[in-house]
C-alpha positions as CSV (number, residue, x, y, z in Angstrom):
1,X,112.5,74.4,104.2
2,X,109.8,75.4,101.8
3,X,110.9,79.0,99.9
4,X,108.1,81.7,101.1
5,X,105.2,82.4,98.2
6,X,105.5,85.7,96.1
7,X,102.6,87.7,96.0
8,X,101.8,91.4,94.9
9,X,102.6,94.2,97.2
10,X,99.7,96.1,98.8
11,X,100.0,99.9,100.1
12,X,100.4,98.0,103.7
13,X,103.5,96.8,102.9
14,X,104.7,100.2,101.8
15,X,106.8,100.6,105.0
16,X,108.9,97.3,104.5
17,X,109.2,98.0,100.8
18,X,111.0,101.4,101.7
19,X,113.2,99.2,104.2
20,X,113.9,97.0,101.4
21,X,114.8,100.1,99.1
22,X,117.0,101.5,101.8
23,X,119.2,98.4,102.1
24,X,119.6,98.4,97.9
25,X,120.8,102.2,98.1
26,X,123.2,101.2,100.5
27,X,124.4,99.1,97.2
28,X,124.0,101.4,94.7
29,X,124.7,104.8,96.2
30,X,128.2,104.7,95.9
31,X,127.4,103.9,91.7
32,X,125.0,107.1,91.3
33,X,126.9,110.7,89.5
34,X,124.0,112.6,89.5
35,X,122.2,113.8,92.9
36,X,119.4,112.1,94.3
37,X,116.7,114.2,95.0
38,X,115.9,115.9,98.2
39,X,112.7,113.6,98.9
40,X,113.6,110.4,97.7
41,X,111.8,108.7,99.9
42,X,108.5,110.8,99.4
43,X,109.1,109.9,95.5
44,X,109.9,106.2,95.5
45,X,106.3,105.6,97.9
46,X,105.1,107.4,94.9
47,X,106.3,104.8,92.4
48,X,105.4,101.9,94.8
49,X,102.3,103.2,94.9
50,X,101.5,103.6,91.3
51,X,103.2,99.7,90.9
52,X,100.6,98.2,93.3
53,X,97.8,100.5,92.1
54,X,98.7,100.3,88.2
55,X,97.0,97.9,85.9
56,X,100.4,98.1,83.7
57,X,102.6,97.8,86.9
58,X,103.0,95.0,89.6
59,X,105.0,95.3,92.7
60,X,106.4,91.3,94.3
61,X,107.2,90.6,97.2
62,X,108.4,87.7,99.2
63,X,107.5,87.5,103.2
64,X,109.6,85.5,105.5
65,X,108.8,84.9,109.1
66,X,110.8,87.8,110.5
67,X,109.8,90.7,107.7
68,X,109.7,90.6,103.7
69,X,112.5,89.4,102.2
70,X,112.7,90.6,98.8
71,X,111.0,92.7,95.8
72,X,110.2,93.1,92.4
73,X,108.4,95.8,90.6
74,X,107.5,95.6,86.8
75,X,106.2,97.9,84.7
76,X,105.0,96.9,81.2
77,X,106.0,99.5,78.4
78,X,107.2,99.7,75.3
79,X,111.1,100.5,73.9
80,X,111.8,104.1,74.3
81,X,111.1,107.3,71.4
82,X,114.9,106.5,70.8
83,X,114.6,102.8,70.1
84,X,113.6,101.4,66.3
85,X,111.4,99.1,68.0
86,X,108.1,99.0,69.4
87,X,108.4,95.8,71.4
88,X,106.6,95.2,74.1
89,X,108.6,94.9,77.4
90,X,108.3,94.6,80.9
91,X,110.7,96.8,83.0
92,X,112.5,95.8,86.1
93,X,113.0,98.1,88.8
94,X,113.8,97.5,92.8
95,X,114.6,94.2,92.4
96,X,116.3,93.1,96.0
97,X,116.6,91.0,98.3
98,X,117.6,91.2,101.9
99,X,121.2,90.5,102.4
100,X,120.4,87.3,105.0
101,X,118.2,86.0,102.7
102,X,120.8,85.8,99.0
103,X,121.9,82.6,97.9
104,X,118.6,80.9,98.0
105,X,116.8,81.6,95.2
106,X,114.3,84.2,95.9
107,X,115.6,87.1,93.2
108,X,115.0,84.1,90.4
109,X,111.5,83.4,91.9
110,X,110.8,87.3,91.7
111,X,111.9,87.3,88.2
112,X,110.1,84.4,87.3
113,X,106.8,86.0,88.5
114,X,108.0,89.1,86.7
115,X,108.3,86.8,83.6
116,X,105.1,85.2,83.9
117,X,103.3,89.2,84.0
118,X,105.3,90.3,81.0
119,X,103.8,86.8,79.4
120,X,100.1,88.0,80.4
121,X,100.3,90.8,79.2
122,X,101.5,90.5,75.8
123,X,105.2,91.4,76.4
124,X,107.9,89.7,75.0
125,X,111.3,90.7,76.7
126,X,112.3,91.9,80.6
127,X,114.4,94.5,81.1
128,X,116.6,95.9,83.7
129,X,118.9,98.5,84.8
130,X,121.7,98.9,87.3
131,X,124.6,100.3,87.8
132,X,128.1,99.6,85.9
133,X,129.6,99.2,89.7
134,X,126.9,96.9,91.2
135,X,129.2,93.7,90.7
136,X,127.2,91.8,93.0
137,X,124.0,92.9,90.7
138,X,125.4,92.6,87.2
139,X,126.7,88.5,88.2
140,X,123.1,87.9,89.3
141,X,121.4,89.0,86.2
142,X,123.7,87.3,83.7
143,X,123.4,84.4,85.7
144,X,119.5,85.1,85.1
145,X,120.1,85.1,81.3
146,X,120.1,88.9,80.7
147,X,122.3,90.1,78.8
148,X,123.9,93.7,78.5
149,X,122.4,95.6,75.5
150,X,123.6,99.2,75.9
151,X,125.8,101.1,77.9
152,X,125.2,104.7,79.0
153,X,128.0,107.6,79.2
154,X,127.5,110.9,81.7
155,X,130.1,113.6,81.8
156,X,129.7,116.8,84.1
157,X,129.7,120.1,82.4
């Protein structure tokens, strides 16, 4: 069977892209220590927006023929105030895909689309984030070549 095209996200997809986001928050809620905030959902159509309306931001997606299947959104940037470099890099965020869809390649397509943007448009690295117990998260991005580069530390006080 042939794997289903990626293509960028437009605002009528918003309501399966927050399905999407639900099901990875089912993943990493159990990973976050500080609050989320009391209108998440409100806030991430926000960013979804801003990906599919952004000249510096694309949102994937992958449809199957019951419902999307997966997503993808890059933003390009550059390496924060704190870094010593000013490298160009696209930034992973969202990056799932539905749980009945894993194992056949789709999260490798959507960072290979992901690559080609950050390619485009001048960047030379990807980047992503995700939390230390994501087990399932952290095996799928080493086995996409990443490689962890920092580590951050919270404490309450």
């Amino acid at each position: 069977m042939p794997k289903p095209p990626i293509r960028e996200a437009t605002e009528a997809d918003l309501n399966a892209m927050l399905s999407l986001w639900r099901a990875l928050e089912e993943i990493q809620g159990p990973s976050r220590v500080f609050p989320i905030a009391a209108d998440p959902e409100r806030r991430i159509t926000g960013l979804f927006r801003e990906a599919i309306a952004a000249e510096d931001s694309a949102a994937f997606v992958i449809d199957g023929p019951d419902g999307m299947l997966g997503m993808a959104v890059a933003r390009l940037t550059e390496q924060g105030h704190h870094s010593m470099s000013s490298a160009r890099v696209v930034e992973l965020s969202r990056v799932v895909v539905r749980a009945d869809a894993r194992g056949r390649g789709l999260g490798k397509e959507l960072i290979e689309a992901a690559a080609a943007f950050a390619k485009e448009r001048g960047a030379s690295f990807l980047t992503a984030k995700l939390f230390i117990g994501n087990t399932e998260g952290r095996a799928f991005w080493e086995r996409m070549g990443f490689v962890a580069r920092s580590e951050e530390r919270v404490k309450p006080v």
